[in-house]
Backbone bond lengths (Angstrom), bond angles and torsions (degrees), N, CA, C in turn:
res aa  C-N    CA-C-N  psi(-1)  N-CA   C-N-CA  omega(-1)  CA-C   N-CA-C  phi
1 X - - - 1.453 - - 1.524 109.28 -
2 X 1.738 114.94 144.84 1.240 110.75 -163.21 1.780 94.34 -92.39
3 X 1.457 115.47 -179.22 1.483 118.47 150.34 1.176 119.70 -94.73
4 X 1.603 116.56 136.57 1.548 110.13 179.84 1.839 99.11 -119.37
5 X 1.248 106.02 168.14 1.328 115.01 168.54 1.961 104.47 -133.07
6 X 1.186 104.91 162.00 1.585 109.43 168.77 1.304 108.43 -170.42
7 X 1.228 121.16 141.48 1.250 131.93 155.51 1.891 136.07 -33.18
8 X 1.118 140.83 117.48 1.317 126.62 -162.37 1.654 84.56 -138.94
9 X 1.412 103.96 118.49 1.746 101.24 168.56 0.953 116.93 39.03
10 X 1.469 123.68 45.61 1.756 118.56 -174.38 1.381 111.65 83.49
11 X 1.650 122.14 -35.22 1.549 88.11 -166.05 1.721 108.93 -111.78
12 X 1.313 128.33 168.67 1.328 133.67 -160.68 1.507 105.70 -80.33
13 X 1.123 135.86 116.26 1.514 131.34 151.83 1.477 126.65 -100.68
14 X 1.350 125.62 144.63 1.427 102.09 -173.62 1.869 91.81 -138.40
15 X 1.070 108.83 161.14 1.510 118.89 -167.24 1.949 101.46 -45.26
16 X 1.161 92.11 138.47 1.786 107.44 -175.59 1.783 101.86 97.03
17 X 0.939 136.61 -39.67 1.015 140.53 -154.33 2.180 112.76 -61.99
18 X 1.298 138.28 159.59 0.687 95.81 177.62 1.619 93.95 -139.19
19 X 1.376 114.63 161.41 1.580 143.76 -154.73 1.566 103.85 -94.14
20 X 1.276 142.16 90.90 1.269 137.37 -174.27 1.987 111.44 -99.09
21 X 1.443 100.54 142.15 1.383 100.75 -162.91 1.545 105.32 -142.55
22 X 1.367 106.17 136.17 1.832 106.15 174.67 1.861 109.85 -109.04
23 X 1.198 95.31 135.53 1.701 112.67 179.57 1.685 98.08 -42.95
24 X 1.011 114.82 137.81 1.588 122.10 148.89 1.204 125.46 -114.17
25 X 0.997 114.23 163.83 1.695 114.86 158.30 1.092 130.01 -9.42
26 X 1.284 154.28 145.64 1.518 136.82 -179.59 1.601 100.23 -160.54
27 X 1.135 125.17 125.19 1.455 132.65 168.52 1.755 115.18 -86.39
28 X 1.419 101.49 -8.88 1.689 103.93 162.78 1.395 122.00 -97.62
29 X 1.087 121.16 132.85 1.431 115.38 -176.33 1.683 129.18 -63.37
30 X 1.654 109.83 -19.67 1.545 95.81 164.24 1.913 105.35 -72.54
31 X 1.423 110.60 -12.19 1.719 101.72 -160.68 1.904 79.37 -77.18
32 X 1.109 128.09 -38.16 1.590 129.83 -177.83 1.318 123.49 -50.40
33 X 1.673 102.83 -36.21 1.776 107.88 -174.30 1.895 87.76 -83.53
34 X 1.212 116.46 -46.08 1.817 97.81 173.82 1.294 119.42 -57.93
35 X 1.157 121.15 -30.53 1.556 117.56 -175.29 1.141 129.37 -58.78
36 X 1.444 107.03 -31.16 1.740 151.83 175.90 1.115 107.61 -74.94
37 X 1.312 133.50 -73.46 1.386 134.13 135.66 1.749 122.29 7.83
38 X 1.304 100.68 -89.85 1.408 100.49 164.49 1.764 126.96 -49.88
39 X 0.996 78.05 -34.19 1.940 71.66 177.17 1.454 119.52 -69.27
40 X 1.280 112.82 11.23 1.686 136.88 -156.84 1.937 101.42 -118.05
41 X 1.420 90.18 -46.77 1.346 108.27 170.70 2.038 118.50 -63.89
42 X 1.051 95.53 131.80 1.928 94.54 -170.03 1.765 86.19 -88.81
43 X 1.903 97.73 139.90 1.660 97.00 166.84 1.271 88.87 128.50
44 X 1.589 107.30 -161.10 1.640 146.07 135.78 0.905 125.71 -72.64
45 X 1.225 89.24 -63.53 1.828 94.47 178.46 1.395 123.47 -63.88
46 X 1.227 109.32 136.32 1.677 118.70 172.64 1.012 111.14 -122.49
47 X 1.355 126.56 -16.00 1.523 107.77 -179.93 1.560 117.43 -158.17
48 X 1.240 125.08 155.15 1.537 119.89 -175.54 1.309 99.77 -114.93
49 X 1.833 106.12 152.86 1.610 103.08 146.08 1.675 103.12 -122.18
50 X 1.355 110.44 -169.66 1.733 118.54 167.01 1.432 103.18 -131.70
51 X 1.906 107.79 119.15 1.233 121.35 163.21 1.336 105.50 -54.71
52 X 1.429 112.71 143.34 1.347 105.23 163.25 1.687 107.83 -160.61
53 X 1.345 115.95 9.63 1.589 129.68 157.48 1.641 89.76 61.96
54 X 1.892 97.06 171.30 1.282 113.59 26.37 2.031 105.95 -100.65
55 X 1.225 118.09 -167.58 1.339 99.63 -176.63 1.573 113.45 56.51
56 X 1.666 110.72 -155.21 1.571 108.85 -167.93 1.844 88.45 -104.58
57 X 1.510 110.54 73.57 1.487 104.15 170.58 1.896 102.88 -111.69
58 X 1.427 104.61 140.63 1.147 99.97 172.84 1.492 95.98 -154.38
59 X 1.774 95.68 -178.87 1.770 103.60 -170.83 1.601 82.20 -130.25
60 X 1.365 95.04 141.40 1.665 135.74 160.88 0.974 120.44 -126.03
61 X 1.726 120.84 169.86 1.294 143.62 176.12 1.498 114.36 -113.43
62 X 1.183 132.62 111.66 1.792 119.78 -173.67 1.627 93.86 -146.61
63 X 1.593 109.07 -154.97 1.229 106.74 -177.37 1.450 126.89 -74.68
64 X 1.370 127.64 -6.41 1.132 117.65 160.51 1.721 114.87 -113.16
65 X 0.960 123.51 56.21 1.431 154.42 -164.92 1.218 124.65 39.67
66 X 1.702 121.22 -99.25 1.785 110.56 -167.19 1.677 76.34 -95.46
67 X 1.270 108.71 171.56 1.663 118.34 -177.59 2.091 109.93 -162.82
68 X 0.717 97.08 -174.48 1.497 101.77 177.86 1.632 93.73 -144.68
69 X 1.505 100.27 139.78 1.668 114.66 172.74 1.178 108.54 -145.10
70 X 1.087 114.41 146.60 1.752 129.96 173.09 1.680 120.40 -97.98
71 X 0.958 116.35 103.68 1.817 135.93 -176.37 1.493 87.09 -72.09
72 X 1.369 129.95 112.75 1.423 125.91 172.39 1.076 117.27 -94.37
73 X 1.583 140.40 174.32 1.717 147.84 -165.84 1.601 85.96 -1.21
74 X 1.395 132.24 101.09 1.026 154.06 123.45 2.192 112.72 55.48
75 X 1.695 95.19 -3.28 2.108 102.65 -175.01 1.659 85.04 -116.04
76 X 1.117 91.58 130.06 1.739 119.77 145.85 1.399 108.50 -63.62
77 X 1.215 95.13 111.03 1.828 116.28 164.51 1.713 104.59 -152.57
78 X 1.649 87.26 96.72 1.788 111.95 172.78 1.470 110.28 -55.10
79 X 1.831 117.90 -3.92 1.242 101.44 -161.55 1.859 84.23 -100.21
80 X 1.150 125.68 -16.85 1.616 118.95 177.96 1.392 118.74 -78.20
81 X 1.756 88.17 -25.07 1.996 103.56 174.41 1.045 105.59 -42.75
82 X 1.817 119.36 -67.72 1.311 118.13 -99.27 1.589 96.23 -83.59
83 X 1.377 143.51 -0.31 1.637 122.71 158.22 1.254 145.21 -52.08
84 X 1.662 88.70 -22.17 1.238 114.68 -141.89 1.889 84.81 -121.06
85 X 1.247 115.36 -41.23 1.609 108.29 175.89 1.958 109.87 -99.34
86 X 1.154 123.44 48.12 1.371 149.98 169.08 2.026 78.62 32.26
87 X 2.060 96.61 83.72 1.651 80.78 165.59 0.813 169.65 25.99
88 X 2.306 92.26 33.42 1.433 100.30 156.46 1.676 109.89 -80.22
89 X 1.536 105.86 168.61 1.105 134.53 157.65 1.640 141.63 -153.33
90 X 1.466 86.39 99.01 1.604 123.11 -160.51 1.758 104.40 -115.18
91 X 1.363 100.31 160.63 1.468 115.06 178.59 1.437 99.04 -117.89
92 X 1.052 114.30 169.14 1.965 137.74 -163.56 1.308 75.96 -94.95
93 X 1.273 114.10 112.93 2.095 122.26 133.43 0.822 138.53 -86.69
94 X 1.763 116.65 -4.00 1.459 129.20 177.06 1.607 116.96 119.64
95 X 1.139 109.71 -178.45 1.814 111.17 -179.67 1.115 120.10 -113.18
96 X 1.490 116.02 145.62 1.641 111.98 169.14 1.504 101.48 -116.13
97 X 1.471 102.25 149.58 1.673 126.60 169.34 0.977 137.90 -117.43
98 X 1.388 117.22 76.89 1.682 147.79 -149.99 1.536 94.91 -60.72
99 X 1.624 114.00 -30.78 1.708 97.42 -173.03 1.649 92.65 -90.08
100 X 1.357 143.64 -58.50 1.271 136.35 -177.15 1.266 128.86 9.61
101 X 1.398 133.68 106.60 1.670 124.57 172.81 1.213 114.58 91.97
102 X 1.743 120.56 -6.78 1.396 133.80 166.45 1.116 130.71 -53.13
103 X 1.294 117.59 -31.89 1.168 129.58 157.50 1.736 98.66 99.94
104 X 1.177 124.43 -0.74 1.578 126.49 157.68 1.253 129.57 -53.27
105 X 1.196 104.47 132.48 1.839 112.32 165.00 1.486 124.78 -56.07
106 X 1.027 107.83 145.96 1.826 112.45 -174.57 1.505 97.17 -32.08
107 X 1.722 96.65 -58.92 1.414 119.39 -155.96 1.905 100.35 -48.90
108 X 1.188 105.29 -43.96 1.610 117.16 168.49 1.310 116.52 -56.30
109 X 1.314 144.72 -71.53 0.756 132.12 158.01 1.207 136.59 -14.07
110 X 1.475 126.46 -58.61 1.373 130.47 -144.01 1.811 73.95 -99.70
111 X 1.011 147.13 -46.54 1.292 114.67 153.89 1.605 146.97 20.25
112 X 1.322 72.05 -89.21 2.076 118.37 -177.71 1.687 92.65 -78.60
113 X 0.824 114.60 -60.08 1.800 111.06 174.04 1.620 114.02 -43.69
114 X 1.138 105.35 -55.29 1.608 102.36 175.07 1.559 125.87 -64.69
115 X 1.075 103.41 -35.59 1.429 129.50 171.08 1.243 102.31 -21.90
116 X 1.562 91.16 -91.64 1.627 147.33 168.25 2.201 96.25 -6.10
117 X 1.272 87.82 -75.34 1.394 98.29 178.51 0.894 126.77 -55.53
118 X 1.458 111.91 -56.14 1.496 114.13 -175.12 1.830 113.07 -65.88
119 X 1.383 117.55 -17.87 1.504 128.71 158.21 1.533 112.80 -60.57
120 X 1.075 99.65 -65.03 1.567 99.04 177.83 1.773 121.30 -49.50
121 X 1.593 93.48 -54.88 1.940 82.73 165.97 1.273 149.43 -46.87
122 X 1.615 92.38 -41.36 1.044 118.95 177.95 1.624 115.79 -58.43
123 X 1.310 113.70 -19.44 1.452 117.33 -171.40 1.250 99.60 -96.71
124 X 1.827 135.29 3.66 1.407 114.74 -140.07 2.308 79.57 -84.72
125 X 1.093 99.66 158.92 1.557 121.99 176.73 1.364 128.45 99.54
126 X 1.733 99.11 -17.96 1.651 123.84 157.81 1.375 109.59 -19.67
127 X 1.378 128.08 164.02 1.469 117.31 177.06 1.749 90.81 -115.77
128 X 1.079 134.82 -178.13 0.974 166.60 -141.28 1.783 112.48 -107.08
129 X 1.243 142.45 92.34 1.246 148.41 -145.66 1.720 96.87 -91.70
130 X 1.144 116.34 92.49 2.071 121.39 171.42 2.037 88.05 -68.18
131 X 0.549 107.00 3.74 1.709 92.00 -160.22 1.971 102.12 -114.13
132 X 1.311 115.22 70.92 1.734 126.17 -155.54 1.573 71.77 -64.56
133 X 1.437 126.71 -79.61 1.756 117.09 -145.30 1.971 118.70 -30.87
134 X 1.666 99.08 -14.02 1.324 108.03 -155.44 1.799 107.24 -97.48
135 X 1.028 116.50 23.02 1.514 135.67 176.41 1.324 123.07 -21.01
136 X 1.614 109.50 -29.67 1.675 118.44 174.49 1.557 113.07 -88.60
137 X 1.168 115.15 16.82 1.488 103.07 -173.29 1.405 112.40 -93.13
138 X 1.122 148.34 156.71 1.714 143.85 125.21 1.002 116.39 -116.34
139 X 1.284 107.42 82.49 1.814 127.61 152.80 1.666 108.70 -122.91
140 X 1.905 100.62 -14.24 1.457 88.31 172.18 1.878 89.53 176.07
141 X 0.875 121.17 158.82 1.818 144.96 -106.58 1.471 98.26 -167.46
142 X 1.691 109.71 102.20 2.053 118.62 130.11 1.191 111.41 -89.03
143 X 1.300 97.03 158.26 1.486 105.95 -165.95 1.435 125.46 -75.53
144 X 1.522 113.73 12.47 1.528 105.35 157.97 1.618 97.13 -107.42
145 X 0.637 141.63 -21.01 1.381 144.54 -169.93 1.606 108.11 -56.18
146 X 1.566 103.36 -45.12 1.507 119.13 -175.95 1.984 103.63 -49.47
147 X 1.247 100.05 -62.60 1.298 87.84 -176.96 1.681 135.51 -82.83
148 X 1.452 91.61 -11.28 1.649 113.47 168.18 1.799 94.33 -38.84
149 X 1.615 88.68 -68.02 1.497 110.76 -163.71 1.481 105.86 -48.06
150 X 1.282 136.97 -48.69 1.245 165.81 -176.88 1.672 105.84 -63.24
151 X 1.019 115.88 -28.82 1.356 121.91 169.01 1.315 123.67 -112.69
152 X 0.820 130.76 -37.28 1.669 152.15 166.33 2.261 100.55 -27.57
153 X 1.535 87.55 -50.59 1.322 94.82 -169.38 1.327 109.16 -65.42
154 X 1.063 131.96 -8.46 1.686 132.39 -168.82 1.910 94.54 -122.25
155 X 1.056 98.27 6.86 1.689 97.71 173.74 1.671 122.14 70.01
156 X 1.526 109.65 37.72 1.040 133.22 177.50 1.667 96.96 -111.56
157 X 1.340 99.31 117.15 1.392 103.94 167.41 1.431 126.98 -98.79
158 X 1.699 133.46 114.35 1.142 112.71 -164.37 1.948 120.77 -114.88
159 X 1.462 85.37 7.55 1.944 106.65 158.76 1.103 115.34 -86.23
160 X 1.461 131.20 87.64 1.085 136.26 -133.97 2.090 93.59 -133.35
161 X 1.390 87.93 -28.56 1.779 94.45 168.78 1.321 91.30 76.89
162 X 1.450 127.59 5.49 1.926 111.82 171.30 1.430 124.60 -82.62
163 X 1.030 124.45 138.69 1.655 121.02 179.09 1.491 119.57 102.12
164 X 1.185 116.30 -26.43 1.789 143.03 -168.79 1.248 109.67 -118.41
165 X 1.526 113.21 139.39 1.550 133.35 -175.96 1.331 101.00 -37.58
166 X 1.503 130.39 -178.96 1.265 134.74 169.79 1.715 100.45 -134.32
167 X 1.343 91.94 74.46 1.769 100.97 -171.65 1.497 103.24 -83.64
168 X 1.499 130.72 146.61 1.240 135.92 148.03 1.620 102.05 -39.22
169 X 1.417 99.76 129.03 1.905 129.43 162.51 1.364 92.49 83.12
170 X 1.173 143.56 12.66 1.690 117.44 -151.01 1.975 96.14 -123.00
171 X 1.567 106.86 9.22 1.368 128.34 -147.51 2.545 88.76 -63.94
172 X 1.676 72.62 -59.56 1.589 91.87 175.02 1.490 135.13 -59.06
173 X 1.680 114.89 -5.24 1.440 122.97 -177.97 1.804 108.41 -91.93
174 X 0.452 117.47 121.64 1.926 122.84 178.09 1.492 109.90 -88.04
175 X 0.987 114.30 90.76 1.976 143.09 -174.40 1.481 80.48 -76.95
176 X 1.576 86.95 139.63 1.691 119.46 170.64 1.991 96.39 -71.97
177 X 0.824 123.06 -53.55 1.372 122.40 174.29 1.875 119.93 -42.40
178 X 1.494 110.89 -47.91 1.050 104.72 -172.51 1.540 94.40 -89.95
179 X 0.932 159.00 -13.98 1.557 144.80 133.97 1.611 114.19 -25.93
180 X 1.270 108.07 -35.94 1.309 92.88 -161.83 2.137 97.95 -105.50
181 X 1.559 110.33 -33.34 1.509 94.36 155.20 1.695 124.16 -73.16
182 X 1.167 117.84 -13.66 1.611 105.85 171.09 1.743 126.17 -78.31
183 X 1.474 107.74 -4.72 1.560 101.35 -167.81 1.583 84.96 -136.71
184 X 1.228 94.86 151.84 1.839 122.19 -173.11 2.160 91.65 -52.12
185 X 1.093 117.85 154.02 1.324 106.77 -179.37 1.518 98.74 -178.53
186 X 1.488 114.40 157.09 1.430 129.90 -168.93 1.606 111.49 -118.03
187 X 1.037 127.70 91.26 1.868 115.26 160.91 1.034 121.48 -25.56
188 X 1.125 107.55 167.16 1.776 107.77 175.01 2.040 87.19 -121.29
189 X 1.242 104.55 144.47 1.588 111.66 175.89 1.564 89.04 -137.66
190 X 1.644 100.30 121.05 1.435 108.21 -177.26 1.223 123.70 -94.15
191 X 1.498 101.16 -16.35 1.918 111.80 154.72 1.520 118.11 -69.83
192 X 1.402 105.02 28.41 1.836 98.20 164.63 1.983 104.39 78.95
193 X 0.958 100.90 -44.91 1.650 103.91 179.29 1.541 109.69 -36.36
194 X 1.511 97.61 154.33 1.707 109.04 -166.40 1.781 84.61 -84.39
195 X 1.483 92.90 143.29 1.934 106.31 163.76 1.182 93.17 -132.31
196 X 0.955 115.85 124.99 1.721 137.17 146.06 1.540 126.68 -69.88
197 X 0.929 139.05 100.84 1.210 142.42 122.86 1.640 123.09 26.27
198 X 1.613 115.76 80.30 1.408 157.17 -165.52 1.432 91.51 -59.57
């Protein structure tokens, strides 16, 4: 598998990387049961995907489990998704970069990048995991879990418990939030304004 990079709303993603997104509003009722959903979720973030090219192709976890979707001319618009991402409707919050600040060689990286992907594909048809405490499984996949799992294997840990309560039992669930406070990561600011890299 090759490495790809592409543009997303201005900012750079390149295969492994992952796509963080907050529920909005939704006038359809599956975009309602996510919205609800997220409000359940601690943070912004509610939800992840994994770039993994070429173009705007990536793998998620939603209601009909792991999936493949296409990010078209380079803007997030959940409203062109949503057939194709089983009716979510979410806005772009920006990216996280699980390898960033690691201190790895390209040559390392692109490694762990391929990895990354070729894990994630490999799962696409998985069903959909109701059971968050259960994080080690692959027989079936939420959507932070996907890349936990996906990273985990190269000894990147991405349950990191940052950003999110420190509730009794909840030690084992991998929150879209603490994905996105544990790894170096960029907002998206849609008024043009400079974001730096958290």
């Amino acid at each position: 598998m090759d490495l790809f990079t592409y543009v997303l709303n201005g900012l750079l993603v390149e295969t492994g990387d992952i796509i963080c997104t907050s529920n909005e509003e939704g006038e359809i009722l599956p975009g309602q049961f996510w919205r609800l959903l997220g409000r359940l979720v601690p943070g912004p973030v509610d939800h992840v995907a994994v770039y993994v090219g070429p173009g705007g192709r990536c793998v998620e976890v939603g209601g009909r489990g792991v999936v493949i979707f296409e990010v078209e001319g380079g803007t997030w618009r959940a409203e062109r998704m949503v057939k194709q991402r089983a009716m979510l409707a979410d806005r772009f919050y920006g990216v996280a970069y699980p390898l960033q600040g690691r201190g790895l060689s390209r040559a390392e990286e692109a490694v762990i990048r391929v990895g990354v992907a070729g894990y994630c594909l490999a799962q696409v048809g998985k069903p959909y995991n109701l059971n968050f405490l259960d994080s080690d499984t692959e027989a079936a996949f939420y959507c932070s879990q996907l890349p936990y799992k996906a990273y985990i294997r190269h000894g990147i840990d991405l349950n990191t418990g940052q950003g999110v309560p420190n509730l009794p039992g909840t030690a084992k669930i991998v929150f879209p939030q603490e994905i996105w406070s544990g790894c170096a990561h960029v907002l998206y600011c849609p008024d043009g304004a400079s974001c730096q890299p958290r």
